[in-house]
C-alpha positions as CSV (number, residue, x, y, z in Angstrom):
1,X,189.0,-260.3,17.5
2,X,188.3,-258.5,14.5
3,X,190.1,-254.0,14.5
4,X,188.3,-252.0,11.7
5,X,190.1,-249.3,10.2
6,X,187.3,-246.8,9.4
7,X,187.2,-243.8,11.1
8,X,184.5,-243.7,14.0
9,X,181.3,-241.6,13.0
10,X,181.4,-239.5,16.4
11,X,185.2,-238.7,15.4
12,X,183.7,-237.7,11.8
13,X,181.3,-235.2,13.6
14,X,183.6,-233.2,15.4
15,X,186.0,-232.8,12.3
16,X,182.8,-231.3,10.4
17,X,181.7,-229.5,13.4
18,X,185.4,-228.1,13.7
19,X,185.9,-227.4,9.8
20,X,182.2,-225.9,10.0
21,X,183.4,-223.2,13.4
22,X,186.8,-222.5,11.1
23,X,184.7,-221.4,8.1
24,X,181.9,-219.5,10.2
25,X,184.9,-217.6,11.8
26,X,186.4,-217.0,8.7
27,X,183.2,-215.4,7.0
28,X,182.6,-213.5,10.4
29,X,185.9,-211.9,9.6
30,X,185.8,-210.9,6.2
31,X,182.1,-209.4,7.6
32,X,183.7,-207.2,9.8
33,X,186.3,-205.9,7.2
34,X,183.6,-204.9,4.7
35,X,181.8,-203.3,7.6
36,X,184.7,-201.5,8.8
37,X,185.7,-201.0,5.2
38,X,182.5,-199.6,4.3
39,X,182.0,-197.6,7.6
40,X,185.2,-195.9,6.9
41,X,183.7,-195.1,3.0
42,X,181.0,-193.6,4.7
43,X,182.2,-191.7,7.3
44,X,185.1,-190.2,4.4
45,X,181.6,-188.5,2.6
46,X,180.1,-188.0,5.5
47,X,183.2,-185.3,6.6
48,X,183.1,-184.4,2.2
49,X,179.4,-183.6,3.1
50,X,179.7,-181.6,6.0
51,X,182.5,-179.3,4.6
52,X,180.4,-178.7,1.6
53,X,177.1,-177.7,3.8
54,X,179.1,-175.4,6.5
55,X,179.4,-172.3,4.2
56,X,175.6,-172.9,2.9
57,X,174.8,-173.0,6.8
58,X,176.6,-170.0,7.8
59,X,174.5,-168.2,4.8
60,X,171.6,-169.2,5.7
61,X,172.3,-168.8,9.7
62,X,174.0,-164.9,9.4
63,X,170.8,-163.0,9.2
64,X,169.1,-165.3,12.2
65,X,172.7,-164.2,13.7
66,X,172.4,-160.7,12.8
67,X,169.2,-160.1,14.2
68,X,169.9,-161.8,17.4
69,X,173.3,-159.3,17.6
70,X,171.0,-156.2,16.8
71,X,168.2,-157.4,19.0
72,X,170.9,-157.8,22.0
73,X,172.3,-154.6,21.6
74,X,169.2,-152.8,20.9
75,X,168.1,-154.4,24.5
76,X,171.7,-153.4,25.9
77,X,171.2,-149.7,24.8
78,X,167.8,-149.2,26.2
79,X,168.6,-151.0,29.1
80,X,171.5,-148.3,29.5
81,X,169.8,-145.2,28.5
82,X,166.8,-146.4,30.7
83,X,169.6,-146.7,33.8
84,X,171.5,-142.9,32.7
85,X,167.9,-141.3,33.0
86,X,167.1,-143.0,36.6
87,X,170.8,-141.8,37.7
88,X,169.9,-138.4,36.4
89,X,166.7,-138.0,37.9
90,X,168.2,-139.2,41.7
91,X,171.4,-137.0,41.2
92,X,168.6,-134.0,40.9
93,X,166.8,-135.0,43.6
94,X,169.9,-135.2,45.6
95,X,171.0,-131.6,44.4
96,X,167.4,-130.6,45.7
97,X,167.8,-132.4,48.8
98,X,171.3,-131.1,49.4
99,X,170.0,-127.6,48.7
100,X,166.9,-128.2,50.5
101,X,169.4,-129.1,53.4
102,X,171.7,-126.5,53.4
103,X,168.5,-123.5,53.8
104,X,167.0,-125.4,56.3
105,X,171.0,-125.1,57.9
106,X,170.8,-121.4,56.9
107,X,167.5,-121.0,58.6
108,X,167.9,-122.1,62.0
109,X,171.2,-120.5,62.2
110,X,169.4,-117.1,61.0
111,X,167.2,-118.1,64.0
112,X,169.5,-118.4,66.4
113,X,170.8,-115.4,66.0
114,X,167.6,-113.7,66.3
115,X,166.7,-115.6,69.7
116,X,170.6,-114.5,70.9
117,X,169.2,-111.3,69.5
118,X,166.1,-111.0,71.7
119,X,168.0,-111.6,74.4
120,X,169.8,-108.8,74.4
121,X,166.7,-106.2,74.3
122,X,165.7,-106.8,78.2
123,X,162.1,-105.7,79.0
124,X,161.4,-105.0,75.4
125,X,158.9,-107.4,74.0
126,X,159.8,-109.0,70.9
127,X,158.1,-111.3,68.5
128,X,159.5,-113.5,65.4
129,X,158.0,-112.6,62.1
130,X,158.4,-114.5,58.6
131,X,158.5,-112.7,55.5
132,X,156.1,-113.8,52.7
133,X,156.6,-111.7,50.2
134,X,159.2,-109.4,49.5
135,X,158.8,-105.9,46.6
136,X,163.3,-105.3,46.0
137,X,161.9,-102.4,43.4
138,X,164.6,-100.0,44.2
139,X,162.1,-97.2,45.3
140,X,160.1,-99.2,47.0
141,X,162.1,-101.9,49.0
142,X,159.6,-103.1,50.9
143,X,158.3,-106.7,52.5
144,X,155.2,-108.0,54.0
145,X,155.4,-110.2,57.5
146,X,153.2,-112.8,58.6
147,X,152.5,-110.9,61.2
148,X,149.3,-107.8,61.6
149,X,147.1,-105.9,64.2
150,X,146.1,-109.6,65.6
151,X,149.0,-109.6,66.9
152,X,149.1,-105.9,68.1
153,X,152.0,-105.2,65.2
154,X,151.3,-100.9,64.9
155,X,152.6,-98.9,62.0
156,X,155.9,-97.0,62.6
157,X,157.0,-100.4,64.7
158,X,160.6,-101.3,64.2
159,X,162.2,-104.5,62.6
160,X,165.7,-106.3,63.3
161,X,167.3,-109.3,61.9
162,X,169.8,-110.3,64.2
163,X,172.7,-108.0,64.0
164,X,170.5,-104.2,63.4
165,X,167.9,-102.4,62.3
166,X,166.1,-103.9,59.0
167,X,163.3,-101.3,58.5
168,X,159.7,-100.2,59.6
169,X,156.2,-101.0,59.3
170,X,154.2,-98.9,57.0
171,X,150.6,-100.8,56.7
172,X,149.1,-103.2,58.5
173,X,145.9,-105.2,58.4
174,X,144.7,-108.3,60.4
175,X,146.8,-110.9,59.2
176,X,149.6,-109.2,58.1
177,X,151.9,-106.0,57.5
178,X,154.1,-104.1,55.5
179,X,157.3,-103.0,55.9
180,X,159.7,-100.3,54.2
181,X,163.2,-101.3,54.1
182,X,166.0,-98.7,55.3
183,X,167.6,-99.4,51.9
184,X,164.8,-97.4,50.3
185,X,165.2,-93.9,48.9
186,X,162.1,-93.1,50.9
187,X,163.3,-93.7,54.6
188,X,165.5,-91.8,56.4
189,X,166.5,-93.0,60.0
190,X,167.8,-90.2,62.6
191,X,171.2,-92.0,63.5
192,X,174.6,-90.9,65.6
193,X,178.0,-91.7,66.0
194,X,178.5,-94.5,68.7
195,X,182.7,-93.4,68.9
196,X,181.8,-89.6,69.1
197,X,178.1,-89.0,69.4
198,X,177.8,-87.2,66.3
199,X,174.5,-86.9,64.3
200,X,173.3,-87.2,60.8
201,X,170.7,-88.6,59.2
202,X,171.3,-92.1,57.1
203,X,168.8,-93.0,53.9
204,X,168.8,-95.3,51.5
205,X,169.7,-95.9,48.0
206,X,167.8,-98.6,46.5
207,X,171.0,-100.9,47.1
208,X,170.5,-103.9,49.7
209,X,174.1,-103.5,50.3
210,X,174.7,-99.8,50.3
211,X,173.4,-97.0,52.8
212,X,174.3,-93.0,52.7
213,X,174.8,-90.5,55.8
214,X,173.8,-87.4,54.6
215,X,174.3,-83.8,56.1
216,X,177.9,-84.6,56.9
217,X,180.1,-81.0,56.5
218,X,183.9,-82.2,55.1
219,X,186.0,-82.5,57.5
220,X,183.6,-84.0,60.0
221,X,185.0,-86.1,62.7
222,X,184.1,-89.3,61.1
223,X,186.4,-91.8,60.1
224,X,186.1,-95.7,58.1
225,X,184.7,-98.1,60.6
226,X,182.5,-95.7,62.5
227,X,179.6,-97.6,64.0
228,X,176.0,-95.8,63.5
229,X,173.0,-96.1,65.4
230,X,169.9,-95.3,66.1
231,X,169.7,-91.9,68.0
232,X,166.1,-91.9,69.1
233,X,165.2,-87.8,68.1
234,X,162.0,-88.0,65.9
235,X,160.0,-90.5,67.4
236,X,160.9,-92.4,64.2
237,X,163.5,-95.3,65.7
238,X,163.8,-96.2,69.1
239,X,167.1,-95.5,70.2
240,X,170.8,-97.6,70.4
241,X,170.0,-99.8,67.3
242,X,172.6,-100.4,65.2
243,X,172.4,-99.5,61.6
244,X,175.7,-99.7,59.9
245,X,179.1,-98.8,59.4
246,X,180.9,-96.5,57.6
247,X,182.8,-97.9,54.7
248,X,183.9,-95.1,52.3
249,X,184.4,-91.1,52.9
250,X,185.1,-88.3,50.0
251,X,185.6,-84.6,50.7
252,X,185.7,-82.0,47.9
253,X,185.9,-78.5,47.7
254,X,183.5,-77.6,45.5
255,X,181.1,-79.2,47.8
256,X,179.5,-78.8,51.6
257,X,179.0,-82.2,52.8
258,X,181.2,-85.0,52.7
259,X,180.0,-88.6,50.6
260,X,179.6,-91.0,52.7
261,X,178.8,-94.6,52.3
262,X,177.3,-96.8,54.8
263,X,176.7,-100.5,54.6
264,X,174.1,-102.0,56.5
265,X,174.7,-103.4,59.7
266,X,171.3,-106.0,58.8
267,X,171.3,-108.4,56.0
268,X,168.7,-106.5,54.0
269,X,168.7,-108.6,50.8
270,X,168.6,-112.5,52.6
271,X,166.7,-114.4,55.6
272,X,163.4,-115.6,56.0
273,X,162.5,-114.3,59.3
274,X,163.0,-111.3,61.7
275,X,162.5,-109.4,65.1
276,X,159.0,-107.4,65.4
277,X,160.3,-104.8,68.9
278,X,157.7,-103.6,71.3
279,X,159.4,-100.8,73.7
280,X,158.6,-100.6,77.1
281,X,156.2,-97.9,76.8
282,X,154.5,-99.2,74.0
């Protein structure tokens, strides 16, 4: 039996196939470096790139920027002024309403006190009046009711707020009437003492807040704090309504009479509504 000595063919095969894989791996490999390599270059002048564009961006971006900023606040200050004159307009309508509120509050407790008031009269018929108008001129003083012949108001009729007399009607028509207010120079009301029963007469002065007694000799029993009323002589005033108080008293000797001063017992200058008095014999 004959042993050759040359290598087998399929052994010859697998040594190219195994020197072909080594040199396909090796050329893979040196691939990748140069890839890598170059990847690396790139990247490098990518970042070189990017640091020389930035400032030409920002240039070029600043005024997109700058108008976005302005635009924004321009928005935010409208926005605000817009909210300041909606907070303005409801704190004035709350100062109305408040105000609106507290008159109202004034009102019905001025109406109470003329109901407590009308009370008191008894027998007398009495009716509520509003005033609508109102003349403060100091000579005139006067104010026109709601109130007229239609509903049997008379001239000469007396009116009351809730604590005295206020005045008297002077004209009247269907609808409504005039009154003069005590605190005119042109009415005079017959009044006397309630502590001592003296008599004067009391007129006004064109002051809301200030009344005089006049015909008072010095030395006069009459002191501070005096109450006046009504003392019925004349026909004028009905009598026992109160009028005022004293408040001030000077005596000299160059004169006759004493100067008094007298502040109303009624609050001439305020309230919206008041006491029309029918006696019992009217």
């Amino acid at each position: 039996m004959i042993t050759s000595n040359r290598p087998d063919q399929q052994e010859i095969r697998g040594s190219i196939a195994l020197n072909l894989r080594i040199v396909f791996v090796t050329l893979l490999s040196i691939a990748t470096i140069s890839i890598d390599h170059n990847l690396d270059k790139s990247h490098s002048f990518r970042e070189r790139m990017e640091w020389l564009v930035y400032p030409l961006q920002q240039v070029v971006e600043f005024p997109i920027s700058l108008l976005d900023w302005v635009s924004e606040k321009t928005v935010s200050t409208r926005t605000l002024q817009e909210k300041n004159a909606s907070l303005h307009k409801k704190n004035i309508l709350l100062k109305q309403k408040l105000q609106q509120q507290a008159a109202i509050e004034y009102s019905n407790d001025h109406l109470r006190k003329l109901l407590k008031a009308s009370y008191s009269y008894g027998d007398e018929k009495v009716v509520i009046a509003e005033i609508v108008s109102i003349d403060l001129d100091s000579f005139n003083q006067e104010i026109i009711l709601n109130k007229g012949s239609d509903d049997q108001v008379y001239e000469g009729q007396l009116l009351i707020d809730g604590n005295g007399v206020m005045g008297q009607i002077t004209r009247v028509s269907p609808k409504s009437s005039t009154a003069l207010l005590i605190s005119s120079p042109n009415q005079s009301i017959p009044v006397q003492n309630q502590r001592n029963g003296v008599r004067a007469i009391v007129s006004g002065t064109g002051n809301s807040n200030r009344l005089k007694l006049n015909f008072v000799a010095n030395g006069s029993d009459i002191t501070v704090g005096d109450q006046l009323l009504t003392s019925g002589l004349g026909d004028k005033f009905p009598f026992g309504y109160p009028v005022g108080t004293v408040d001030s008293i000077e005596n000299s000797e160059n004169e006759i009479f004493a100067t008094v001063s007298v502040t109303p017992t009624a609050d001439l200058a305020s309230g919206r509504y008041l006491l029309l008095i029918w006696p019992i014999d009217k």
